[in-house]
N, C-alpha and C positions, 0 to 999 in steps of 0.2 A: 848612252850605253847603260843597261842596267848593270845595277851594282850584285854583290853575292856577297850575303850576310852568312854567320852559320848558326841555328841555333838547335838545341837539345830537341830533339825529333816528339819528346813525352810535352813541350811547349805547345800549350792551345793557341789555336788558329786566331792570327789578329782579329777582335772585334769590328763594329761598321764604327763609325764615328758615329760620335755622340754617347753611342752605349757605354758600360759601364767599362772600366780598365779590369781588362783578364790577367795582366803579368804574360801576355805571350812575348814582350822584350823586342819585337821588329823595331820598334820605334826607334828607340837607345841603341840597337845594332846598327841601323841604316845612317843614325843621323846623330850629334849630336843639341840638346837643347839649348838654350842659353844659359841654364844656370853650369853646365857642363863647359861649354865655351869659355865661358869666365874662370873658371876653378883650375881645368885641366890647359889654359893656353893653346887649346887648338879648335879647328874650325870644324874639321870632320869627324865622323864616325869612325867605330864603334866607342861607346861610353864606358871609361875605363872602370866607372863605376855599376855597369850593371848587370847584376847578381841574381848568377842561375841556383832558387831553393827549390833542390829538389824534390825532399819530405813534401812541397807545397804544390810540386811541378809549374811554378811559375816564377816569373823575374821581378826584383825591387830596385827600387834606385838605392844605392848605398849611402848617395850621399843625405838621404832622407831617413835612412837604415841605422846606419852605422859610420856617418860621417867620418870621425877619428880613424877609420881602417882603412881610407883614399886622403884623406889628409892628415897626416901625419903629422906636422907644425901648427894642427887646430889644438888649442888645449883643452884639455879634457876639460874642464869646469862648463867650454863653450859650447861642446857637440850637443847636448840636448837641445839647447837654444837654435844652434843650428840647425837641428835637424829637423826643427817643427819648421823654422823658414825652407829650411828644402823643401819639405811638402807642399807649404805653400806657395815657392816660386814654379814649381812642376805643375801644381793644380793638380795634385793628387786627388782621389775621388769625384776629379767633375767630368770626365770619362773621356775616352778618349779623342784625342785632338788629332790624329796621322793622318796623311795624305799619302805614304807610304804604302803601295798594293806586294803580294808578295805572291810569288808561284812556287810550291813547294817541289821542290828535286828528287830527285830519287837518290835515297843515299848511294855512296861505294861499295858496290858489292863482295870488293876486298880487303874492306875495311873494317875492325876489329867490331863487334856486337855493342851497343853504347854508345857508339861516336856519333858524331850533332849531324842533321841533316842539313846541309846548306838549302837555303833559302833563296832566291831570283829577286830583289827589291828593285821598284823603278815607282818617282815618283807620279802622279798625274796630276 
């Protein structure tokens, strides 16, 4: 049964694999990664840490972002250190990795102007 993600309707359309990562966020919505799995103690999606910028209209990992604001008991001295291995346990810039396909919805048409269009996820 496919799953229903929801994300900010101004989020660009998942890239193919391989291309380069756009911040459209399907990924982190559908599923969690491993380095999430480990952090957050859970197996499924969505990624508590992943942050819709709007100014950017696209999605970051936080814990690669802004580690200290999803882990609270990291101490500050550690988070930059951390956050360059977040990068590199995600594989930031070697583009994307999903298997994740997604049908876009038609949003609620009695729902307020601005609210995220859910999303149809099913892996293949």
């Amino acid at each position: 049964m496919p799953r229903i993600v929801t994300l900010p309707s101004e989020a660009p359309d998942k890239p193919a694999v391989g291309a380069p990562c756009n911040g459209c966020g399907l990924c982190c919505a559908a599923e969690l990664c491993p380095l999430g799995r480990v952090m957050f103690g859970k197996s499924r999606g969505p990624c508590p840490a992943l942050v819709w910028r709007a100014d950017d209209r696209r999605h970051v990992c936080g814990l690669a972002t802004a580690p200290k604001a999803h882990l609270t008991r990291l101490p500050g001295f550690i988070a930059p250190l951390f956050a360059r291995l977040a990068r590199r346990w995600i594989s930031a810039g070697s583009g994307c990795d999903s298997a994740v396909t997604a049908e876009i919805l038609p949003a609620n048409p009695a729902a307020p102007a601005g609210n995220a269009a859910p999303r149809d996820t099913s892996t293949h």
